[in-house]
C-alpha positions in Angstrom: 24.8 65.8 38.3 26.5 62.9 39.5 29.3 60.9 37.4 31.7 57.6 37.6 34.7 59.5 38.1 36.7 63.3 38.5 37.4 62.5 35.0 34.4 62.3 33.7 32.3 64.7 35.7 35.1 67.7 34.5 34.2 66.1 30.8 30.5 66.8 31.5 31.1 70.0 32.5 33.2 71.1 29.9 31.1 69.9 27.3 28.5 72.2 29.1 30.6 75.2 28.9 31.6 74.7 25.2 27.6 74.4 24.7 26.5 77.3 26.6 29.2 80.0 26.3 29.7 79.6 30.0 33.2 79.1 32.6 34.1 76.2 34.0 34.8 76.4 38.1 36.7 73.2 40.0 34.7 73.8 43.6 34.1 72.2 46.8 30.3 70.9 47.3 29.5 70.3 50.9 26.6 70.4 52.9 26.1 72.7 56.2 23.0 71.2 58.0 20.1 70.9 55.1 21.7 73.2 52.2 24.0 72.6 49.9 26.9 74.8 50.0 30.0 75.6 47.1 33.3 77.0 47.9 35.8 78.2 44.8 37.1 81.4 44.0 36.6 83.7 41.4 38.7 86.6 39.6 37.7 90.1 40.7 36.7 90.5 36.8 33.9 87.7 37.6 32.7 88.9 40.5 32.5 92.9 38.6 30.2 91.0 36.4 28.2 88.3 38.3 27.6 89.7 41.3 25.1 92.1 42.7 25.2 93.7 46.3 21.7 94.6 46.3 21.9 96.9 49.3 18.8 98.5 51.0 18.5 102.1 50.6 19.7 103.9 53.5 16.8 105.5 55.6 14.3 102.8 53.8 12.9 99.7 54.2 15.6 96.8 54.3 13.3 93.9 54.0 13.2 93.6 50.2 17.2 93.7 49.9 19.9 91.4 51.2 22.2 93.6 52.2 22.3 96.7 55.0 23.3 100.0 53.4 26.3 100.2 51.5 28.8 102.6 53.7 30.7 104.5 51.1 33.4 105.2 52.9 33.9 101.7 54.1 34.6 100.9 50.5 36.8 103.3 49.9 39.0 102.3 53.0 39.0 99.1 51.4 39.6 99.7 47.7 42.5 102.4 49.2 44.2 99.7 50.8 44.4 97.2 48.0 45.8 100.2 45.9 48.4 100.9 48.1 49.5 97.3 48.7 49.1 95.8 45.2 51.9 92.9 46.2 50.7 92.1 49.5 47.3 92.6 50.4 44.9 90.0 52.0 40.4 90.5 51.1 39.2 87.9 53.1 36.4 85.8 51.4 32.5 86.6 50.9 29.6 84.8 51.5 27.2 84.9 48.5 24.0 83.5 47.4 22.6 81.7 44.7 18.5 81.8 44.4 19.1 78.5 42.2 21.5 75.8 42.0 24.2 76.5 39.4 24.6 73.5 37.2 27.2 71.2 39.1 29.2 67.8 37.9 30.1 65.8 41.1 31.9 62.2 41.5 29.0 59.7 42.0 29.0 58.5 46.0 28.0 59.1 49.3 30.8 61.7 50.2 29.4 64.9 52.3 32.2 66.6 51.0 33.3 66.1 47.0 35.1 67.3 44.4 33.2 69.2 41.8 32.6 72.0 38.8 30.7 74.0 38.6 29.1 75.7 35.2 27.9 78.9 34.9 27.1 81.5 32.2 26.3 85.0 31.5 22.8 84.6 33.1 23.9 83.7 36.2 23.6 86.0 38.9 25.1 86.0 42.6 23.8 88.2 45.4 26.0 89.2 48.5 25.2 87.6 52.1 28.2 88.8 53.7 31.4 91.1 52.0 28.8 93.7 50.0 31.5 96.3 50.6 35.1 94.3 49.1 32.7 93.5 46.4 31.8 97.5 46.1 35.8 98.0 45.5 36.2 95.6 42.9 33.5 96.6 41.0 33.5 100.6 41.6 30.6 102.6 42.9 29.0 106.0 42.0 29.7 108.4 39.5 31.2 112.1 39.3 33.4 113.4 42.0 31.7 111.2 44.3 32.6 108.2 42.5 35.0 105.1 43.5 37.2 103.6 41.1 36.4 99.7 40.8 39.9 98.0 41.2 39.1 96.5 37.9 39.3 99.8 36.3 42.6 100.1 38.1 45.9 100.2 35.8 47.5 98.2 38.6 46.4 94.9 36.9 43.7 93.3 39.8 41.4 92.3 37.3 43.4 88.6 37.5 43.2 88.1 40.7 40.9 86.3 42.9 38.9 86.5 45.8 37.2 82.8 48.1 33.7 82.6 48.0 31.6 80.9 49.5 28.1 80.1 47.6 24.9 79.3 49.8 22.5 77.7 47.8 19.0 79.7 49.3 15.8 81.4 47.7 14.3 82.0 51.2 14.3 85.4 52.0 13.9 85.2 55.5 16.3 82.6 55.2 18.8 85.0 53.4 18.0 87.8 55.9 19.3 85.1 58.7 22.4 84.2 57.0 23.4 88.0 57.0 23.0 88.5 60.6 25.0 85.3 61.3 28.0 86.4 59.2 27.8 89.5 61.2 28.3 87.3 64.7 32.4 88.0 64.5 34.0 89.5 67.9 36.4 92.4 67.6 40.3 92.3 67.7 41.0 94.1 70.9 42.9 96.9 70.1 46.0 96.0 72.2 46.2 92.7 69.9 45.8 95.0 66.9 48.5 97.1 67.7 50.8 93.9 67.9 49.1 92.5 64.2 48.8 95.8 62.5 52.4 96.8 61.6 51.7 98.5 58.4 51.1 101.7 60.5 54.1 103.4 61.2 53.1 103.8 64.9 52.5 100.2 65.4 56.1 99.5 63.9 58.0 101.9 66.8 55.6 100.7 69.6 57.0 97.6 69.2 60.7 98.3 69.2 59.6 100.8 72.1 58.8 98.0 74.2 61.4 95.6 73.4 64.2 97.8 74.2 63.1 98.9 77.5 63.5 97.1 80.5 60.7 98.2 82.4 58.0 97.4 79.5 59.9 94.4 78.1 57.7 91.2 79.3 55.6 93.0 81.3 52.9 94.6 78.6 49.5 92.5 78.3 49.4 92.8 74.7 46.0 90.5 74.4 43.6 91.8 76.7 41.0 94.5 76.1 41.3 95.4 79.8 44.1 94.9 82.3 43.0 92.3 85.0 42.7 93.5 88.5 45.8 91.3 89.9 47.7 91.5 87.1 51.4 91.9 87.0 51.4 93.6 83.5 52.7 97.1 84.2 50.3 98.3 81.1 48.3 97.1 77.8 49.8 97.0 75.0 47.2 99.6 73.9 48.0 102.2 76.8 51.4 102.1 75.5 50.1 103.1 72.4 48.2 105.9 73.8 51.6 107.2 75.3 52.8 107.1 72.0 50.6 108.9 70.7 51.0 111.7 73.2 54.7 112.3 72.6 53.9 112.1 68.6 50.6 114.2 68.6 50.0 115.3 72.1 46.7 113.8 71.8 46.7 110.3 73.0 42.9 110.0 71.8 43.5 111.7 68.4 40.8 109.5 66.1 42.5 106.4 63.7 42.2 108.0 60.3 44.3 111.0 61.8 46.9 108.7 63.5 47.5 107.0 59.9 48.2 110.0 58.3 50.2 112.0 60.5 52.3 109.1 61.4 53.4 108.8 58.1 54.6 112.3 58.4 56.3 112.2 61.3 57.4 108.8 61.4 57.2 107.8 57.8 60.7 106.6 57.0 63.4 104.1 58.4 66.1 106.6 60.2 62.7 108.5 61.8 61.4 105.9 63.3 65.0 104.8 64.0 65.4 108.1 65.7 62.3 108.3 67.5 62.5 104.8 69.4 65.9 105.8 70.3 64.5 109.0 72.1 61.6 107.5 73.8 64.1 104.6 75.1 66.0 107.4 76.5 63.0 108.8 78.1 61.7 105.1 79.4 65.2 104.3 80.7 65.9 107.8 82.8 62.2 107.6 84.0 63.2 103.6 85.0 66.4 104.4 86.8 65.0 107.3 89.2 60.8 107.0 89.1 59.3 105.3 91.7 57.6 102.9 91.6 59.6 102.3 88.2 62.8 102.2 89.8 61.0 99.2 92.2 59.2 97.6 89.4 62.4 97.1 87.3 64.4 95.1 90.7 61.8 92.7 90.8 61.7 89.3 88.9 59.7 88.9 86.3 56.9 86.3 86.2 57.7 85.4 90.0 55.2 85.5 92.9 57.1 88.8 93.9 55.3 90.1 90.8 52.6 90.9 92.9 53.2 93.9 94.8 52.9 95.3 91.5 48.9 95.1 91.7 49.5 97.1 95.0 51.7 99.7 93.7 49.0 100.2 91.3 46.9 101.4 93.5 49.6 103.9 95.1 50.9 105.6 92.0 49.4 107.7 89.3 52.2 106.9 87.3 50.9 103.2 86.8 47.5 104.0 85.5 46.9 104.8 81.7 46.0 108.6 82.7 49.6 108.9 84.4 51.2 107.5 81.6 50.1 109.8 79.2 50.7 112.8 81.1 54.2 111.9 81.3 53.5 111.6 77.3 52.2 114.8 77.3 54.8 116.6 79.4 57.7 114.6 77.2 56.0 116.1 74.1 57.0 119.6 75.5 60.5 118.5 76.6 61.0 116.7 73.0 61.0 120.3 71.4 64.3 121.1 72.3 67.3 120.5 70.0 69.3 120.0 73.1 69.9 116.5 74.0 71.7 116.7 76.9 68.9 119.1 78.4 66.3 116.7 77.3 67.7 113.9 79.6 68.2 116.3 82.6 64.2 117.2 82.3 63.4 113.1 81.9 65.3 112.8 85.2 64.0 115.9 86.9 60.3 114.2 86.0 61.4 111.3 87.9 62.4 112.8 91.2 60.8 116.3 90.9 56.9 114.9 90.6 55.1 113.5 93.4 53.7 110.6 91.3 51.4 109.1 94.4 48.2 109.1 94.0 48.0 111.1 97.0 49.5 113.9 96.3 48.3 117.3 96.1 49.1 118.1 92.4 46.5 115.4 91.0 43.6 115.9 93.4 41.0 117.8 92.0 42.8 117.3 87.9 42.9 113.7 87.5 41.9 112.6 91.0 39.0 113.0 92.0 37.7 113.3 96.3 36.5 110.3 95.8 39.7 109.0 94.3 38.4 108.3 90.9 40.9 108.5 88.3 39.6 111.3 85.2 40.4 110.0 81.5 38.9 112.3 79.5 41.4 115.2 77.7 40.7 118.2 79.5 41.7 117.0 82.7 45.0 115.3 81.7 45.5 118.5 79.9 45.5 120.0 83.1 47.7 117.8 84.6 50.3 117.9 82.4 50.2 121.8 83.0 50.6 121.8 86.6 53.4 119.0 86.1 55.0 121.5 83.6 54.7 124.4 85.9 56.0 122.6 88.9 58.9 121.8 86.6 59.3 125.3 85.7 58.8 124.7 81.9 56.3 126.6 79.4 52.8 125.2 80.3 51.6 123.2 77.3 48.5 125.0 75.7 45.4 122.7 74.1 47.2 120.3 71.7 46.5 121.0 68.0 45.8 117.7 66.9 42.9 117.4 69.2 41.1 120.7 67.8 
């Protein structure tokens, strides 16, 4: 309904509400190529009450529904998080639909884009195009052991707060089905760029001190690509580090997410550990720097310069410049890092420097993570095996199959 004014279209529409029984919403109305679309917010309360996900029934036919099969564990990630950050947590908005348009007071003119409010009472329904699951958290799903607690069942207070929406006005079915699948069009964070973003997780937090307080990693990580480029004179990505990291926490540098979290906050979880840890691995990075080559090489060149480019060609030379031969050092350090002793620590950092023949050519790779055909091996066994024959040649205690991996 169109009126002369802001004032008097939020008049109409309260008069509505006081009528009906129903809440008054201030909203955007816009249009997106022929339909009319409505952006507000509503409290997590609302959207408990208004809102159906209408999911298709796992293993059945998904026509009739709007929505792909609700992934319980998905929601629970989510709801988990929210608990666990009450004062600083982030839902991004959903995409819902109404079947009919909700009763809405505009400012009369020829605006594409106006000022509005929208009316709507306890028969109103919305259904989910796009954010079924952050719905699923608010409101709770199942029941028994199985059950999730809605965040609005919470004693934490979330029932107040709110969560964007944006309401596509569409009975079409076919039509709905489409607006799904083109929510769904979004493009992965690559995990190096992740690691940088992600700093609740205790690993993410030391990787980045890691690197800043090294010379050899210092500006020359690629902390936005999903692979490294060819000619590149980023030593590694950002996520490779990572994997290192992993190595000397874990010895498993492809130990799965969930287990990462967890763990981390056990052996990392507090200030002076993670204090303690970044000043060890700096240790490590520092000794390795000073007598490794092509480390030692990499560190006497200028950074961002044209001489920057022998570094594609030392690349191909050393082991020790690929992600394998970075976490077999992470591997090897996790052994060393079992020791009390500090000063015998850095002696074995420096004896894995000059002691290990980190060519690519060299005798103790070929056939573990090199293969005739000089293909480098990523999977665990063979950088398991690696790491042994570095640990032999070294004369420590071979490292048997790491824990976390089992």
């Amino acid at each position: 309904m169109e009126h002369d004014g802001l004032d008097a279209a939020h008049q109409a529409a309260s008069a509505d509400a006081v009528a009906s029984g129903a809440r008054v919403f201030p909203c955007t109305v816009f249009a997106q190529g022929q339909r009319t679309m409505i952006s507000t917010s509503f409290p997590f309360s609302f959207l408990a009450r208004q809102v159906v996900a209408d999911s298709a029934a796992k293993g059945g036919n998904p026509t009739g529904a709007t929505n792909r099969p609700l992934m319980p564990d998905h929601v629970k990630a989510i709801n988990t998080y929210v608990r666990e950050n009450p004062e600083n947590y982030i839902l991004p908005p959903v995409t819902l639909n109404a079947r009919q348009l909700p009763a809405i007071h505009v400012p009369r003119g020829n605006f594409k884009n106006r000022l509005g409010f929208m009316v709507v009472d306890d028969s109103v329904r919305f259904y989910v195009t796009d954010g079924q699951h952050r719905i699923a958290a608010i409101k709770g799903i199942g029941s028994g052991r199985t059950s999730i607690t809605g965040l609005v069942d919470s004693d934490e207070g979330f029932e107040g707060d709110g969560l964007a929406v944006l309401i596509v006005v569409e009975k079409d079915m076919k039509a709905i089905h489409q607006d799904f699948a083109d929510a769904a069009q979004t493009k992965q964070i690559p995990a190096s760029l992740l690691a940088v973003y992600n700093t609740r997780e205790p690993i993410n937090g030391v990787l980045a001190d890691i690197v800043d307080q090294t010379d050899f990693f210092r500006d020359r990580i690629d902390a936005t690509s999903k692979t490294l480029p060819k000619m590149s004179q980023s030593v590694f990505l950002l996520n490779q580090v990572r994997q290192f990291v992993k190595e000397l926490l874990f010895a498993d540098y492809a130990l799965a997410e969930g287990s990462v979290s967890k763990a981390s906050i056990q052996r990392i979880g507090t200030k002076k550990a993670q204090e303690d840890f970044v000043a060890e691995v700096v240790t490590l990075i520092d000794a390795l720097s000073e007598h490794m080559e092509p480390w030692k090489e990499i560190c006497g060149l200028p950074k961002a310069s044209s001489v920057g480019n022998k570094i594609p060609d030392l690349r191909q030379k050393y082991i020790n410049l690929t992600a394998t031969g970075l976490v077999v050092i992470g591997r090897v350090a996790f052994e060393i890092l079992k020791s009390p002793d500090l000063e015998w620590r850095r002696a074995q950092y420096s004896r894995l420097a000059t002691e290990i023949d980190w060519q690519r050519s060299a005798d103790i790779w070929r056939n573990r993570i090199v293969s005739t055909e000089g293909k480098i091996a990523t999977q665990r066994g063979p950088v398991r095996d690696a790491a042994n024959k570095v640990l032999e040649e070294l004369k420590l205690k071979p490292a048997g199959p790491a824990a976390a991996s089992e």
